[in-house]
C-alpha positions, 0 to 999 in steps of 0.5 A: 499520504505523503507519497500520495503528495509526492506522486501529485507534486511530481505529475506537476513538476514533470509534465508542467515544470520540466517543459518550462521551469520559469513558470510560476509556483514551481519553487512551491511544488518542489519544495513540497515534494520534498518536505513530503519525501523527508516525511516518507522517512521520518514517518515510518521511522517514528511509527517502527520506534514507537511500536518497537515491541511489535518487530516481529509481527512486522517480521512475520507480515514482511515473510508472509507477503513475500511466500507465495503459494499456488493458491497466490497465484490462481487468486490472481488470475481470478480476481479481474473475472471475479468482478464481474462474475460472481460465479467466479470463486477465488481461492481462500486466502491468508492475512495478505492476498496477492494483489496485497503481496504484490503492493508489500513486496513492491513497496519494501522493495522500492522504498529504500531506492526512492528514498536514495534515488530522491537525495541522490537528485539534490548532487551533481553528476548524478543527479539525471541517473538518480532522476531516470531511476525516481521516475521509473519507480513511479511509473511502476508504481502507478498501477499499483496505486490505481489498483490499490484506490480500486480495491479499496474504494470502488470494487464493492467486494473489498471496499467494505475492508476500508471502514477498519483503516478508521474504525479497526473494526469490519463486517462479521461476515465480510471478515469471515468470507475475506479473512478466513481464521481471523474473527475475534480479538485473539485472532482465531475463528472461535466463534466468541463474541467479539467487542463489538457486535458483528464486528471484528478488529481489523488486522494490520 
């Protein structure tokens, strides 16, 4: 959420404020922006101290989406046909698919670079350099978001996984067809009977 209202407010203060700054309310926005790039710092570090026990599945989820497989590959040439031919059959596919490795890898890769390039705005002499840099990252980033609000709230294929962002639960068979080895509470296909009927724990 908070990136998301760093991406609206900057739409605002860019194609809005940038062409005349007197207008009204940009003091507003600005601020806004900032507040929510602070909390994209302090969010993330007070979830990473408050499951510090759980380092190494972050670890080991941070290594799985940056090994990429030819399977990887194939899953994302498929995907667009896949849409709209259901004849079309994506390879099986680990914890992350590609467009999830692809997100992964962008964003640890840009987050510490938005982070830096956004305080570096704030001081003199830098701050155009740092500004360039700030917007090209959110340009980058745009397909991504739209790709990533696709998948999970239009495509019919997927948006079914949304629910587990609420509930921590998903469909049986939708788990089973998406998430192949990932059905029950221990995390193996065991056919066992998990806490809630047809239902499976989301993973993270």
């Amino acid at each position: 959420m908070p990136f998301i209202v760093c991406y609206a407010t900057a739409l605002v203060l860019d194609g809005v404020y940038n062409l005349e700054p007197t207008r009204p309310l940009r003091a507003l926005f600005s601020w806004t922006h900032r507040l929510s790039g602070a909390c994209l710092f302090l969010l993330p570090l007070w979830t990473v101290l408050r499951h510090r026990r759980d380092f190494d599945t972050h670890f080991h989820n941070i290594r799985t989406a940056w090994r990429w497989r030819l399977e990887d590959v194939k899953w994302l040439f498929l995907m667009g046909l896949s849409t709209i031919d259901k004849r079309v059959v994506l390879p099986d596919q680990g914890k992350f698919n590609a467009g999830e490795k692809l997100n992964f890898m962008f964003l640890t890769a840009s987050y510490p670079l938005f982070l830096a390039t956004g305080l570096l705005i704030w001081l003199p002499g830098v701050a155009f350099g740092s500004w360039i840099l700030h917007l090209a990252l959110a340009a980058i980033a745009t397909p991504l978001i739209f790709g990533h609000i696709f998948m999970a709230a239009v495509n019919p294929e997927t948006r079914v996984g949304l629910q587990g962002m609420i509930t921590g639960h998903v469909n049986r068979h939708w788990a089973q067809h998406h998430y192949r080895g990932t059905t029950s509470t221990s995390g193996t296909c065991t056919g066992r009977r998990p806490r809630s009927p047809g239902r499976f724990p989301h993973r993270r």
